[in-house]
C-alpha positions in Angstrom: 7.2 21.4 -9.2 9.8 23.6 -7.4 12.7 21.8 -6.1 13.4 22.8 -2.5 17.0 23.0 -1.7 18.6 21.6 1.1 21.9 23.0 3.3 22.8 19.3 3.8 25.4 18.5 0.9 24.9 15.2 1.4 21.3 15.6 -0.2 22.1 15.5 -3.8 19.1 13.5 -5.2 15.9 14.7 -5.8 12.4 12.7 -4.5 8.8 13.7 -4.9 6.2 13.9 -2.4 2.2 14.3 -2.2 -0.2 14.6 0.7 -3.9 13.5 1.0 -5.8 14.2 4.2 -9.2 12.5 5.2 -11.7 13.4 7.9 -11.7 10.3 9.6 -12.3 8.4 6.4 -10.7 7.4 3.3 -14.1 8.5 1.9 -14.1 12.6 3.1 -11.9 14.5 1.8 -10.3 17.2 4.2 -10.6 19.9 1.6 -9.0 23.2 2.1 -6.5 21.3 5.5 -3.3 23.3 5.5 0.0 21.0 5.4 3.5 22.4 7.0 6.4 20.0 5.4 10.1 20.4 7.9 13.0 18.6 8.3 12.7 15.6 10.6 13.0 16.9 14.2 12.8 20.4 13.2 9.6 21.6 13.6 10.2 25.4 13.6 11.8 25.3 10.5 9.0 24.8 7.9 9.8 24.7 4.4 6.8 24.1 2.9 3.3 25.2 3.5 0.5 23.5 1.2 -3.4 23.7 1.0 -5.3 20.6 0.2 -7.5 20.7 -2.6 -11.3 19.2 -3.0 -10.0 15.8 -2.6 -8.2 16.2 -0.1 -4.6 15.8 -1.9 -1.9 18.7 -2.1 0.2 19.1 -5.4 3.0 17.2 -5.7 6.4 18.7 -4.8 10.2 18.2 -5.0 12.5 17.3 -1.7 16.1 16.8 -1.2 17.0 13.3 -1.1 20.7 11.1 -0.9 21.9 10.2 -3.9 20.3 6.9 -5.3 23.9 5.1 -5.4 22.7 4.6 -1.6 19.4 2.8 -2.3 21.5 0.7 -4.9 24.1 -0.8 -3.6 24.2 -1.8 0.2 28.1 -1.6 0.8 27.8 2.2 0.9 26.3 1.6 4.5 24.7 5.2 4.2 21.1 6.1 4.9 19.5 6.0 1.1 16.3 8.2 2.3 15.9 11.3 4.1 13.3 12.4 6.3 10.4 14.8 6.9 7.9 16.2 9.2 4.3 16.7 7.9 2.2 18.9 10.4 -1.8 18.8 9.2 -4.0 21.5 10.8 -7.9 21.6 9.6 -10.6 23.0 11.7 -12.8 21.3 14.2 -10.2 18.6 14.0 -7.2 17.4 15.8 -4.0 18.7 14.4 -1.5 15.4 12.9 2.0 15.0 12.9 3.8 12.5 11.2 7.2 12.1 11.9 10.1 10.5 9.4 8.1 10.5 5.9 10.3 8.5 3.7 11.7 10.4 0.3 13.5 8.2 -1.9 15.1 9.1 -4.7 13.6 9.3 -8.1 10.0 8.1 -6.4 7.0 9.6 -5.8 6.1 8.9 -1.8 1.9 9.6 -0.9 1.9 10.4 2.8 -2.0 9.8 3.8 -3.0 11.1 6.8 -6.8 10.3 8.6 -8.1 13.6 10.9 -9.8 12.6 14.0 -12.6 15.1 15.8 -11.0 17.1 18.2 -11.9 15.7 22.1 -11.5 17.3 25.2 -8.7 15.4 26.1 -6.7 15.7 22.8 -6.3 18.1 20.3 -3.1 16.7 18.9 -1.9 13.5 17.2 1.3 12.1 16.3 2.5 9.0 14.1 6.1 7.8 13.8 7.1 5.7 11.2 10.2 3.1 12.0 12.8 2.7 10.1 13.0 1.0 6.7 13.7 -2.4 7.3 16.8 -3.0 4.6 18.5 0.2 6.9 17.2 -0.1 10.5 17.5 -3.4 13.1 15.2 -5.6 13.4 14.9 -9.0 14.3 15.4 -11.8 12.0 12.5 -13.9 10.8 12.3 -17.3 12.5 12.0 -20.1 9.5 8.9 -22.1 9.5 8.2 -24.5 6.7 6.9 -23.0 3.3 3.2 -25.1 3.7 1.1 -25.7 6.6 -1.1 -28.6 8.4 -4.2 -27.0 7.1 -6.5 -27.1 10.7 -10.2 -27.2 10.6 -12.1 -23.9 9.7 -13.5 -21.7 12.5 -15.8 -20.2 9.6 -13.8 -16.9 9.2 -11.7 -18.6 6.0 -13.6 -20.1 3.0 -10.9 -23.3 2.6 -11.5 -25.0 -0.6 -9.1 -21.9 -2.4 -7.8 -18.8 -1.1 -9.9 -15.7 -1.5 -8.9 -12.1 -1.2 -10.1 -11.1 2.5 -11.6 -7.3 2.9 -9.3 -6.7 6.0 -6.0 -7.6 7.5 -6.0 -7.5 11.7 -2.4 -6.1 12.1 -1.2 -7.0 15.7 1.6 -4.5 16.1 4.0 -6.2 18.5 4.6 -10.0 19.5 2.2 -12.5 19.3 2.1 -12.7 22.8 2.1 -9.4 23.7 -1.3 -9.1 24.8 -0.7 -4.6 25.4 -0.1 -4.1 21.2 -2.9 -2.7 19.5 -4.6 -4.5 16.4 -5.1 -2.3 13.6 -7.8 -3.4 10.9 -6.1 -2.4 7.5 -7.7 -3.2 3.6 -5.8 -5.5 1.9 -4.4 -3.8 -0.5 -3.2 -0.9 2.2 -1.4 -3.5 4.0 0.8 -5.0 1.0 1.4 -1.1 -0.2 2.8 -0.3 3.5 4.7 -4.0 3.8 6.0 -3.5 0.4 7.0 0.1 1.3 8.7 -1.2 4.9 10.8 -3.9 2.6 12.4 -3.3 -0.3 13.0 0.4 -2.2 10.8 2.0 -4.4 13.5 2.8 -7.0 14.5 -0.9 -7.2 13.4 -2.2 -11.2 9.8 -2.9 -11.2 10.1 -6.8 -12.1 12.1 -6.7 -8.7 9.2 -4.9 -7.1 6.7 -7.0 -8.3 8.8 -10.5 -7.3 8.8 -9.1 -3.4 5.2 -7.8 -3.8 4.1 -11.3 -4.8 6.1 -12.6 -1.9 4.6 -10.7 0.3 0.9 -11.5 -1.1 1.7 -15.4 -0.5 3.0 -15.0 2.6 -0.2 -12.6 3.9 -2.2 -15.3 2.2 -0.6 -17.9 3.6 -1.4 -16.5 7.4 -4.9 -16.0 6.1 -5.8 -19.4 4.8 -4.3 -21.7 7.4 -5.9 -18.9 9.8 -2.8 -19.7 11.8 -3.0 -17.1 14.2 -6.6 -17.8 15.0 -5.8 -21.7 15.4 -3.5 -20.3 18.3 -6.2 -18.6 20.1 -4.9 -15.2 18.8 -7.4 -12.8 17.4 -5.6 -11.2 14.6 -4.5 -12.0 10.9 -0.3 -11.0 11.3 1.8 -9.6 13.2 3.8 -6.3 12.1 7.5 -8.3 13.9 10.2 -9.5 11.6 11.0 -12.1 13.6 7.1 -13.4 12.7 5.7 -11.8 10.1 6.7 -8.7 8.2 7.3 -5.1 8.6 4.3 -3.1 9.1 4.0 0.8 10.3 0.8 2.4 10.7 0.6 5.4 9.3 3.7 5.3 7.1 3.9 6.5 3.4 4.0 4.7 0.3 5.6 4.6 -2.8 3.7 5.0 -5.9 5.8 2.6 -7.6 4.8 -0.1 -5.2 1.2 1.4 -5.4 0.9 0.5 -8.5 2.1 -3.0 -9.2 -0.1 -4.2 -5.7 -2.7 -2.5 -7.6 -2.1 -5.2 -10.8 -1.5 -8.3 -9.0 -3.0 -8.3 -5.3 -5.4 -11.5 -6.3 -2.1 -12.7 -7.4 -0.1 -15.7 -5.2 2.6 -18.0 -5.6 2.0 -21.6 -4.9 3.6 -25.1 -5.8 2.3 -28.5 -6.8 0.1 -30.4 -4.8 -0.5 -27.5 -2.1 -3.5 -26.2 -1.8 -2.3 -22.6 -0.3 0.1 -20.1 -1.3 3.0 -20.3 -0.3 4.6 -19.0 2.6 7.4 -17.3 0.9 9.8 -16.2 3.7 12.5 -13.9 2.5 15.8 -11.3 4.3 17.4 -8.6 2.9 20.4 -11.2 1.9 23.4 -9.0 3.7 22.6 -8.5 7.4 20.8 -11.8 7.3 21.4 -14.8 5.2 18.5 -17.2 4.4 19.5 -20.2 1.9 16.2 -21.5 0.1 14.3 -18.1 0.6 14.4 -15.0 -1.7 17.0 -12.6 -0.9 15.8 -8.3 -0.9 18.9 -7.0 -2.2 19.7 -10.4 -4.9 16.1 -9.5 -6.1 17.5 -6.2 -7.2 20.3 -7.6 -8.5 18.6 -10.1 -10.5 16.2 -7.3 -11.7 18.6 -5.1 -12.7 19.9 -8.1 -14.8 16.8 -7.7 -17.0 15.2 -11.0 -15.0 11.3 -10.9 -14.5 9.4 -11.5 -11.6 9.1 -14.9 -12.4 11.9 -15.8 -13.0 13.6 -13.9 -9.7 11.2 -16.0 -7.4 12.5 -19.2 -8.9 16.0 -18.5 -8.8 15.3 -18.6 -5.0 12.0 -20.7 -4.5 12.5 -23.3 -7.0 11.6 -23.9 -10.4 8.4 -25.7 -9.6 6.7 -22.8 -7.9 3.9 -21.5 -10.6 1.3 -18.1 -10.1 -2.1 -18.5 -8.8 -5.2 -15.9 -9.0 -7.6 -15.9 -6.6 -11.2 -16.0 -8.2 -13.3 -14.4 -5.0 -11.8 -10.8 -3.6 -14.7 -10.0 -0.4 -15.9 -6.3 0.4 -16.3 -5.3 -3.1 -19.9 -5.7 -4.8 -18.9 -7.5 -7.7 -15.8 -9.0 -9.2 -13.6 -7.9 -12.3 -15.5 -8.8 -15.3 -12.9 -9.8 -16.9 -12.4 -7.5 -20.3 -11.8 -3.7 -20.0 -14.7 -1.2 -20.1 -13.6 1.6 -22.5 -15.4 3.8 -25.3 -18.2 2.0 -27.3 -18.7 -0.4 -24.2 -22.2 -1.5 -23.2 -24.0 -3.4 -21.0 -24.6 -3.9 -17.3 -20.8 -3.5 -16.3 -20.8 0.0 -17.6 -24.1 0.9 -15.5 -22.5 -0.4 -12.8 -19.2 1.8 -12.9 -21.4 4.8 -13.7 -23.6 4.2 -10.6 -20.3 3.7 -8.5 -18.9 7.1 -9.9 -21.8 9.3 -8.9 -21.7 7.7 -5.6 -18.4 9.0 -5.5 -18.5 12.1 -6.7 -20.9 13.3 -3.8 -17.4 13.2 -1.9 -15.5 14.0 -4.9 -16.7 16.7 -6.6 -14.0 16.9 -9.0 -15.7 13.7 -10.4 -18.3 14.7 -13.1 -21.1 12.9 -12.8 -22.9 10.8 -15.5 -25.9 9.7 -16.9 -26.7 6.3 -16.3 -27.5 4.7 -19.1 -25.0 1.8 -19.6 -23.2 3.5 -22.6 -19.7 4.3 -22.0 -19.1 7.4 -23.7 -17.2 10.4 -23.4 -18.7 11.7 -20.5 -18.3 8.0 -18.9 -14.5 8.1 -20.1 -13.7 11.4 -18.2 -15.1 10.6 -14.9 -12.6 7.9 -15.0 -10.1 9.4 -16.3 -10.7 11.8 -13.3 -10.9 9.1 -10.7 -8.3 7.8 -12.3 -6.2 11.0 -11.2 -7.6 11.2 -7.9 -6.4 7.7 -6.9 -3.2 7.7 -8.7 -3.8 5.5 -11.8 -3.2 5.5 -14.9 -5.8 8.2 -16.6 -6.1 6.4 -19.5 -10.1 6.1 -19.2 -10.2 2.5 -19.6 -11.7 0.7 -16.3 -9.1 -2.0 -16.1 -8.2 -4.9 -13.6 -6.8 -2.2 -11.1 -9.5 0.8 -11.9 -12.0 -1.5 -11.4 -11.5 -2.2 -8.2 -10.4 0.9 -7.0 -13.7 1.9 -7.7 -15.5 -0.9 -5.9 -13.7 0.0 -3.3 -14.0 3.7 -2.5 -17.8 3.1 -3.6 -17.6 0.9 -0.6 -16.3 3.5 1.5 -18.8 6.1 1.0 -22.1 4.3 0.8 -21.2 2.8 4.0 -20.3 6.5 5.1 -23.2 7.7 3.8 -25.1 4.6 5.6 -23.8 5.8 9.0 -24.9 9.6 8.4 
């Protein structure tokens, strides 16, 4: 990866960065899309060009970022990210721009971008991504108690336990602004961007995973008291702070925080005699205090202190508080079986996998495909491994917790591509 430098002294840190264009789809690979990387508000000044390969994804490369003293400690009061421009031109489509992709230092940022049709009345798009929440202004969350009156279901929630919903309806402005748009993101895509909006992606990992929980519980939380909906509203969340948390459509992610939502998204905090996660409100602990809730920057503290994620949340939510899973995650055909499909594997899980591969692959052609036989051998072990390296896992061939549901849900995506064709 060459390492691009920058004129700015103040750039002394290097990040990484990787970009994966879809037609439309996370499904359809823009293959062969050329990408233009600049300096934020530069656009004449391109210092990259990149081509994106059969799945749709460029190589990674190497940007000038601050130094990571600035994402560690908050006195510094100096921006701890710089900022790009990615341009996106493929043909018969309408050319993106997304303006201030976030490059931390010593992470790895995936900047996905979705290629409309070109129309008549546009042949250009352009998304902006807000400022990180620990370095921009933003309102301060309103407290609201930690469990809710639990209202009568509308039939949209399954009440007796909290279940994994396929979609979150982001309403991207105040609850009462009735002009915001709503913005129907999986799951797992919202906690990534949250997660990304919150805290930084070179904070330890048992730091990362104590806000990513957070965040789960409170996004639960909205989802199982449908608390929106019981107020006549018709989305899930809101992306304000002073409601809900950070949300910006479009925005990159950190593959750090990829990959622990990845591992845990069925998992919740909760406390005795509650029947719903908890709503675990938190600040960044320095522009914004907030006794009883968890504090962003006294998470990293504490995880640089060698606490785990555990622990963290009860330093600041109490020592009761325990970790739930949710048993039902909807959209996906079946759930986790529970053990790890790997070499000399057999049964019905493994036909299933290989079936969900092949699907794939006919978008994917970097995916060999298999025979179907229910036998996971060596052929079986590097399609994954492939897949694996497509969706930025670990290619270790094994179809664990987070593999296996990757899988379920890309195989989603494409037969119901495939359904609309």
């Amino acid at each position: 990866m060459p390492y691009i430098r920058s004129r700015d002294p103040n750039l002394t840190g290097i990040g990484r960065l990787q970009i994966e264009a879809m037609l439309g789809s996370i499904a359809i690979p823009a293959a062969g899309a050329a990408i233009q990387v600049m300096p934020h508000g530069d656009r004449e000044n391109i210092i990259d060009e990149l081509i994106c390969d059969s799945s749709g994804q460029t190589p990674v490369i190497n940007l000038p970022t601050p130094p990571i003293d600035f994402s560690m400690d908050p006195t510094l009061d100096s921006q701890p990210y710089s900022e790009y421009d990615v341009r996106v031109i493929a043909e018969g489509y309408e050319n993106m721009l997304v303006e201030g992709v976030q490059i931390l230092p010593d992470t790895t940022a995936y900047q996905d971008i979705r290629l409309n049709p070109i129309q008549p009345e546009n042949t250009f798009g352009v998304i902006e991504i807000d400022d990180h929440t620990l370095w921009g202004n933003f309102p301060a969350k309103i407290p609201e108690v930690d469990a809710k009156d639990l209202p009568p279901s509308t039939g949209l929630v399954v009440l007796p336990e909290p279940v994994i919903p396929e979609f979150i309806i982001v309403h991207a402005g105040r609850p009462e602004n009735k002009s915001a748009p709503n913005y129907w993101i999986p799951f797992k895509d919202y906690i990534k961007n949250v997660a990304s909006c919150e805290i930084y992606a070179n904070w330890p990992e048992q730091t990362i995973r104590a806000n990513v929980l957070a965040i789960i519980s409170f996004t639960l939380n909205r989802v199982y008291t449908e608390w929106y909906r019981g107020k006549g509203y018709d989305f899930t969340v809101t992306n304000s702070t002073a409601f809900d948390q950070a949300f910006s459509y479009g925005r990159n992610i950190f593959d750090e925080i990829s990959r622990v939502v990845d591992d845990i998204f069925t998992t919740f905090i909760t406390k005795p005699n509650i029947r719903q996660p908890l709503l675990a409100q938190y600040c960044d602990g320095r522009k914004v205090s907030c006794p009883n809730w968890m504090t962003q920057w006294g998470s990293k503290d504490l995880g640089v202190q060698g606490y785990s994620a555990v622990d963290i949340l009860k330093r600041f939510y109490g020592y009761e508080i325990y970790l739930m899973e949710a048993r039902k995650v909807d959209g996906v055909p079946s759930s986790y079986p529970g053990i790890a499909l790997q070499m000399g594997s057999a049964g019905e899980n493994v036909r299933v996998i290989q079936e969900q591969l092949n699907a794939i692959a006919n978008n994917y052609p970097a995916i060999p495909k298999v025979k179907v036989d229910g036998i996971f051998g060596e052929a079986t072990r590097n399609a994954v491994e492939t897949f694996q390296r497509i969706f930025r896992l670990d290619a270790d061939g094994i179809v664990g917790f987070s593999t296996w549901y990757r899988i379920s849900n890309i195989y989603v995506a494409v037969t119901r591509i495939a359904e609309l064709r």
